[in-house]
C-alpha positions, 0 to 999 in steps of 0.5 A: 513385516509383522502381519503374524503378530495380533492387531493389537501388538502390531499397534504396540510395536508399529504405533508408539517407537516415538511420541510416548505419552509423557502423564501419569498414566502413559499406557492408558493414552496408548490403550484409548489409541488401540481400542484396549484397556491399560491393564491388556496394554500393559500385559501385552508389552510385557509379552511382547518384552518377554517375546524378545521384540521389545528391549524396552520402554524408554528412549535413545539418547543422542550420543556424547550429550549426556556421557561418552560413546564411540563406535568401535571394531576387532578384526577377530580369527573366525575360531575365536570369535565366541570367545572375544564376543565374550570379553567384549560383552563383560563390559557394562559399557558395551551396549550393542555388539554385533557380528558383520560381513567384513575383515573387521568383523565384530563390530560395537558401541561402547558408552561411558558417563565420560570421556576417560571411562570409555577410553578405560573400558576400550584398553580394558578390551584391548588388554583381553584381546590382544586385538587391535581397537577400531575407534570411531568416535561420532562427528555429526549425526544426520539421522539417529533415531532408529525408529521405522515403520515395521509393516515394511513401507518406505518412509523418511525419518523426521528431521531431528530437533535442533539440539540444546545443551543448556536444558541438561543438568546433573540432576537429569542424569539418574532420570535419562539413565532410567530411561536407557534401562527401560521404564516399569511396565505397571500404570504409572511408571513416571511415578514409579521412577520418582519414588526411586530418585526422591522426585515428583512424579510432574517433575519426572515428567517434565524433565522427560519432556524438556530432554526431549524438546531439547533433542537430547532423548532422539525419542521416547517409546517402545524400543523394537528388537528388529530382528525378532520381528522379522528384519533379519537383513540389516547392512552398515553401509560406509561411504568414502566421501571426501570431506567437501561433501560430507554435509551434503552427502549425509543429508540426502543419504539420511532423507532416502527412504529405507536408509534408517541411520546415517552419521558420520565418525571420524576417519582413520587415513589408511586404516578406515577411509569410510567417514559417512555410515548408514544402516538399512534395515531389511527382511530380505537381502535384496530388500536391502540391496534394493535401498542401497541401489537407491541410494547409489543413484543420489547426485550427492553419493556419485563417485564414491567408494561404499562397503556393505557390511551385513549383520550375521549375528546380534551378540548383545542390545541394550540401552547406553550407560550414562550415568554411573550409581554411587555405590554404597559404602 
């Protein structure tokens, strides 16, 4: 729940995950839509980012169209999990890292502009650790979009838009980068960012919408930190389904509402025989576990072996890097 928060940045937060406002002035459409005026938007998110609920405004790119990403896990000792957070975490690639109830425990995504550089960070990580690393490249995704109402009702996530690849081009890239990192927080943050690429401000914002249309931005809007608002029980949930199944299984599990993820990466025989993830989110354990519950009585889900994997710490939460800067000779 986020009834502790003002009216005002419960509408900030639970209002705008989605369906940013693509125009110039983005955070005066947001204030018509909460009674308020641009400048209180946007001193608003700035605390609420200061706060630590808000990673950013930007949007979440849909995995291995722009760069390279895999899901990836360590099997750390308990006395060394500080230490190998730590190595993982100097990557500029890893963006998400997290601590979870499992023998492979410290779990996280790591994102490249391509192929061979995520294969490099992940021997790089190797090579510090001395640990072996858990690749689990993606193969489908059912549901990505990450962005559920905060005032605890269960809702289905929209079916995502069918994905066009022939939208993209290379110049797109510094502009879907700049949205991983977050826009500005002043009145015309399109223009702001043109300025920085040598672009127009109606060509910024058109291209934001083609991405967008195109499926490869999953959404654009404020980017929650869930944890800090309140959803501190959130559980990886993988399923062993057999490959027969997997489509089906995938679809109703992503439909289920209070499930808020679900994917399926590739299968390891013998080392990871859990094909099919999802995420819920919670406040509570047993909020959680009463999705799951649910989720177990799907016809698509019968008979097959499951794991839950609680989060217990976030060590790190950041946009994907996809486009890599030049550098300046």
């Amino acid at each position: 729940m986020i009834e502790h928060l003002s009216p005002l940045d419960q509408a900030l937060l639970d209002g705008f995950q989605r369906d940013f406002p693509l125009r110039p002035r983005p955070y005066a459409a947001m204030a018509q839509n909460v009674d308020t005026t641009e400048a209180d938007t946007i001193d608003r998110l700035r605390v609420l980012q200061a706060a630590g609920m808000i990673s950013r405004i930007g949007a979440t790119v849909r995995p291995n169209t722009v760069g390279a990403s895999t899901l990836a896990a360590l099997s750390v000792p308990a006395a060394r999990i500080e230490a190998v957070a730590e190595l993982v975490n100097t990557e500029h690639g890893v963006n998400h890292s997290y601590l979870r109830e499992h023998d492979w425990n410290l779990w996280f995504v790591a994102t490249a502009p391509d192929a061979k550089s995520l294969a490099a960070c992940l021997a790089r990580i190797k090579a510090s650790t001395g640990l072996t690393v858990l690749d689990l490249p993606l193969r489908r995704a059912f549901n990505i979009d990450l962005g559920f109402s905060l005032n605890g009702a269960k809702v289905r996530t929209p079916v995502a838009k069918p994905l066009d690849l022939s939208v993209l081009c290379d110049a797109d890239r510094p502009i879907i980068q700049a949205l991983s990192d977050g826009l500005a927080l002043v009145a015309r943050p399109f223009n702001a960012l043109a300025d920085q690429l040598s672009r127009t401000e109606a060509d910024v914002i058109a291209r934001i919408k083609a991405l967008s249309d195109a499926g490869i931005l999953t959404r654009v809007g404020v980017i929650v930190r869930h944890r800090t608002i309140g959803w501190h029980s959130n559980a990886m949930v993988v399923w062993d389904v057999p490959e027969n199944q997997i489509t089906a299984a995938g679809t109703a599990l992503a439909r289920h509402p209070g499930v808020t993820l679900c994917y399926e990466r590739q299968r390891l025989a013998g080392l990871w025989d859990y094909p099919l993830f999802s995420m819920i989110h919670g406040q509570s354990r047993a909020q959680a576990l009463a999705v799951l519950n649910g989720a177990l009585a799907l016809p698509e889900l019968a008979g097959c072996a499951h794991q839950v994997l609680f989060s217990q710490r976030c060590f790190k939460q950041k946009g994907a890097v996809v486009h890599q800067k030049e550098a300046v000779a």
